[in-house]
Each structure stands twice: as C-alpha cells, then as structure tokens.
N, C-alpha and C positions, 0 to 999 in steps of 0.2 A: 437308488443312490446308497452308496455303503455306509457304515457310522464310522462317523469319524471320532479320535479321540479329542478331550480339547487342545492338547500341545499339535494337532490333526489341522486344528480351526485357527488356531492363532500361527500356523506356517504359513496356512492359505490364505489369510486375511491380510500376513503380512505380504506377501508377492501380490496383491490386489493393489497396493499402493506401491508399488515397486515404478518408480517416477522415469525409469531406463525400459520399462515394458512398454509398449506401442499405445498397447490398450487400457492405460492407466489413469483412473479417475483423476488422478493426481496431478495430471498432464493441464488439464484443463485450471487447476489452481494456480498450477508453476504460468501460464500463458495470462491469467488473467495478474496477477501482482507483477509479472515482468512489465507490464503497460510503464510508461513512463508518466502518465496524470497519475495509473496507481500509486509510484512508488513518491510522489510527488507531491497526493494529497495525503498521504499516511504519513508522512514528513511535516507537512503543514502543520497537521493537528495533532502535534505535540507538546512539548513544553515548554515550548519558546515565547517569549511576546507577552504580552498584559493577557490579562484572565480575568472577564469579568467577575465584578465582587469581589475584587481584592488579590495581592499579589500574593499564588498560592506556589512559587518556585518550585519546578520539578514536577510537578501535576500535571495532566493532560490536560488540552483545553476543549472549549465548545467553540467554533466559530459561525458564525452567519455566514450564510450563501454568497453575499455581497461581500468578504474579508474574502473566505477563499479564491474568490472569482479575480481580487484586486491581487492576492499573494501570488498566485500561478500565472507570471504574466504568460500572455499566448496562450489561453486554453479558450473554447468556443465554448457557450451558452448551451450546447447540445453534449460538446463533449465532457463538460462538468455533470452537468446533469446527469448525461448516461453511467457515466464513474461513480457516481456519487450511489446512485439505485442500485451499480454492481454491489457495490461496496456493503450496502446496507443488506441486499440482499444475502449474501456473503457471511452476515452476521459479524463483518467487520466493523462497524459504524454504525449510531443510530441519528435515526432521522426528528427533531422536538420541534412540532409544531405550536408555536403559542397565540392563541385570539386574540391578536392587537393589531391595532388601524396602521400601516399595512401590516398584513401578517408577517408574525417573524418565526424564519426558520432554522433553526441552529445544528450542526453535525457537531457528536464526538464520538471521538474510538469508545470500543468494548473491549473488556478486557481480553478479547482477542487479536483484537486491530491493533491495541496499545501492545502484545508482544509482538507483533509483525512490525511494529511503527518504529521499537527499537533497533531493532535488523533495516530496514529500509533509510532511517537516519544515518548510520551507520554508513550504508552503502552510498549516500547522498553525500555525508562527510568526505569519503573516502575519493569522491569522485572529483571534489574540488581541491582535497589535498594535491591529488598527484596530476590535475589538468594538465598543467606544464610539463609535464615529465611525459605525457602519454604523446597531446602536442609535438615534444620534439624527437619520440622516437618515429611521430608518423611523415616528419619530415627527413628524418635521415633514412626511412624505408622507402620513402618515394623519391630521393636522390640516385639510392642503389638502383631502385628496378626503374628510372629514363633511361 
C-alpha cells in the first residue's frame, strides 16, 4: 500500500463517512436514529417535565423504564427494551441501575444523546407544528390523483 500524506488520510477518511456512498458506516447510524421510538425516546428525555431532586429547568433528565414506557403511548415491552440497549449501546444513553426492593432503573442522555436529543426535539416540534398543513396538502393530492 502506497504512503499516504495526512491531507491523503483525512480525504479518505472523509468519503468513508460520505452517508450518499452505498457502503457507508454512516448509513447504518442515519437508519438506526430515523426509527420513530429513536427519535421518540431522545425527545422524551429531555428537558421537559419534573426532575427528580428538584426543578433543574433546561437540564436533561433521568427517567425510570416505567415513565418512558407510560410517556411513549404504543410502544411494546420488547420494543422499548430493544431501543433502549440500541441506544446505550450507541453510546447515546446510559443505562443506572440501583439496589433497591424492586430494582430501579433509570435512562439519561450522554452528552452525545443530549446533541442528537436537540435536533430530534426539533424535528418532533416541527412535526406537530405543521400536522395540519401536511394533513391538508395530502388531501388535496388525493382529490387531484381519484
């Protein structure tokens, strides 16, 4: 293999993440946050809502398995769970277990869950903003094409 120079390695490294190449790591990140529980529990735990210990406004929070599970109406027991292990896996979220009768288990972002959490919020805002608007253009495209 020839030497490369570093301006050599940082071309290459960047078209390694080039998220429009077939073969791209990146592909696999972009498929796993488009999930709708993803973008759904990185919404959740945010800054919204009571924090325990006191109201710490604008903070990310911790929440118990048993809050998320109540805030995402419609998600399954399997499919939290498996979101939840992506997520951590991910290095998006950590997982705090603590020794108490029943165990309790709490998720918060990391500081890298909490920059993706603001883009995902964002997107979640954006989504209820314009319902209506999205709603009635899909009823005057499905007037045009009966």
């Amino acid at each position: 293999m020839p030497t490369q120079t570093a301006a050599q390695k940082r071309a290459h490294a960047q078209a390694d993440y080039n998220a429009f190449l077939a073969g791209c790591p990146s592909r696999q990140l972009l498929d796993r946050i488009s999930d709708k529980w993803v973008a759904l529990i990185l919404a959740a735990l945010g800054s919204d809502g009571p924090h325990p210990g006191g109201d710490r406004v604008g903070e990310p929070r911790s929440m118990r398995y048993s809050e998320l599970s109540r805030r995402l109406a419609g998600v399954s027991q399997k499919m939290l769970t498996q979101t939840l292990r992506s997520l951590e896996r991910d290095g998006l979220l950590t997982r705090t277990v603590t020794p108490t009768v029943p165990t309790t288990v709490t998720y918060a972002l990391t500081d890298l869950g909490l920059s993706l959490h603001h883009l995902m919020r964002g997107i979640k805002d954006w989504a209820e903003a314009h319902m209506n608007e999205v709603l009635a253009n899909r009823d005057s495209y499905d007037t045009r094409i009966s």
